[in-house]
ROLUMMAR-908409 format. One line per field, with one value per residue: residue number from 0; x, y, z of N, C-alpha, C in turn. Coordinates in steps of 0.2 Angstrom, whole numbers, always signed. Each point is the difference from the previous one (the first is absolute). Layout:
N
k [NUM ...]
n.east [X ...]
n.north [Y ...]
n.up [Z ...]
ca.east [X ...]
ca.north [Y ...]
ca.up [Z ...]
c.east [X ...]
c.north [Y ...]
c.up [Z ...]
This chain:
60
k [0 1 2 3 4 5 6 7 8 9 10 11 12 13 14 15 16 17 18 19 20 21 22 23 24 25 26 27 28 29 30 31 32 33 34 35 36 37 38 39 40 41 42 43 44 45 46 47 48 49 50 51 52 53 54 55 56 57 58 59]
n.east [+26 -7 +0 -4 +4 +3 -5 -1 -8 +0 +2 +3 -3 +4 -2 +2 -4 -3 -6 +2 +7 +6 -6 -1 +1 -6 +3 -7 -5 +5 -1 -2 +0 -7 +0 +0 -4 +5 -8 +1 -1 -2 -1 -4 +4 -3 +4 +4 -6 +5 -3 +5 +3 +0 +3 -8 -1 +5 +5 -3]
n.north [+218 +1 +6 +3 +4 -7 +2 -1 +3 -3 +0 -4 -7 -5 -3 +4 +2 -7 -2 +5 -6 +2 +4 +3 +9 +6 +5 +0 +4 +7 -1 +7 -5 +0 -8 +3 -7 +1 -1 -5 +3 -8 +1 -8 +0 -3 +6 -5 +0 +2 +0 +4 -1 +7 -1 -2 +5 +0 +6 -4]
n.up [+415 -1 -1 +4 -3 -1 +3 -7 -3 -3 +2 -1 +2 +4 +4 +2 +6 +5 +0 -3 +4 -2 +1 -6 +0 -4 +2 +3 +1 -1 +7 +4 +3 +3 +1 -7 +0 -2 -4 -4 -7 +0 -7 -1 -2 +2 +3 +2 +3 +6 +6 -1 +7 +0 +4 -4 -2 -8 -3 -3]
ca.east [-6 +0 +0 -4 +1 +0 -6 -3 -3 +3 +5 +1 +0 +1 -2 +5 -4 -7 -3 +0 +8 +0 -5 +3 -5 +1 -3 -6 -2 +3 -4 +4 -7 -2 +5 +7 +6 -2 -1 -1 -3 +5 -5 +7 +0 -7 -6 -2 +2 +0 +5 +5 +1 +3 +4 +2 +2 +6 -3 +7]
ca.north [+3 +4 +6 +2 +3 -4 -4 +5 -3 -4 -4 -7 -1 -3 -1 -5 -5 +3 -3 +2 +1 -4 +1 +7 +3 +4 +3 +7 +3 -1 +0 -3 -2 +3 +0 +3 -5 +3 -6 +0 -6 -1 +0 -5 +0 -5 +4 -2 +6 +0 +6 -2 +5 +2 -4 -8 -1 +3 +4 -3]
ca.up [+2 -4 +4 -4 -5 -3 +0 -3 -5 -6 +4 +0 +9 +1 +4 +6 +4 +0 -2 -9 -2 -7 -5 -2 -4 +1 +7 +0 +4 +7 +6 +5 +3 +6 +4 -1 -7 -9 -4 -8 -7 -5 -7 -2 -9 -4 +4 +7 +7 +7 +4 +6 +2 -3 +6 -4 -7 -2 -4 -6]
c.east [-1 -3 -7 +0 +1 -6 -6 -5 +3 +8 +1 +3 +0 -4 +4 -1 -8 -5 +1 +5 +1 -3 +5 -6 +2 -4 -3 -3 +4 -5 +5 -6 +2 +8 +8 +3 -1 -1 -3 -3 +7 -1 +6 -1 -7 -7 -4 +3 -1 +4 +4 +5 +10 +8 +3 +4 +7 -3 +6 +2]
c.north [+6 +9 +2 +3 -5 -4 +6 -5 -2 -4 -6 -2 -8 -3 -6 -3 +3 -5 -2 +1 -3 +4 +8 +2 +7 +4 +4 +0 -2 +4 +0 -1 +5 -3 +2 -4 +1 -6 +2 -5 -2 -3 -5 +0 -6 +5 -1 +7 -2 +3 -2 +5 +3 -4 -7 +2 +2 +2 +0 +6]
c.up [-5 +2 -6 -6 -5 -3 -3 -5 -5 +2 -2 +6 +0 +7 +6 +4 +1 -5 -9 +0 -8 -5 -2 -6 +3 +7 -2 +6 +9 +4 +7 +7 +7 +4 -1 -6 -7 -2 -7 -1 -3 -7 -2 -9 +0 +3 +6 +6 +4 +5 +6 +2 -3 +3 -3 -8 -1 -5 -6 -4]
């Protein structure tokens, strides 16, 4: 599991569970939502983006 201090902009990041498992790229814009869960972008090397929450990823 990962502690928030791990999870910073530019990051390389793995995706473990959750809709976008498999996929990896780098993390930006971290957000922590009204209800408390820290979620992000994830920026894949062909420049595709998408978001997920901070909970699914590893941070290689």
């Amino acid at each position: 599991m990962n502690t928030n201090k791990d999870l910073k902009n530019g990051a390389h990041c793995y995706v473990i569970a959750g809709t976008h498992k498999g996929k990896s790229g780098l993390i930006a814009d971290l957000h922590l939502s009204k209800t408390g869960h820290l979620t992000l972008t994830v920026i894949q090397e062909n420049g595709v983006r998408f978001k997920t929450l901070g909970k699914n990823v590893q941070v290689i």
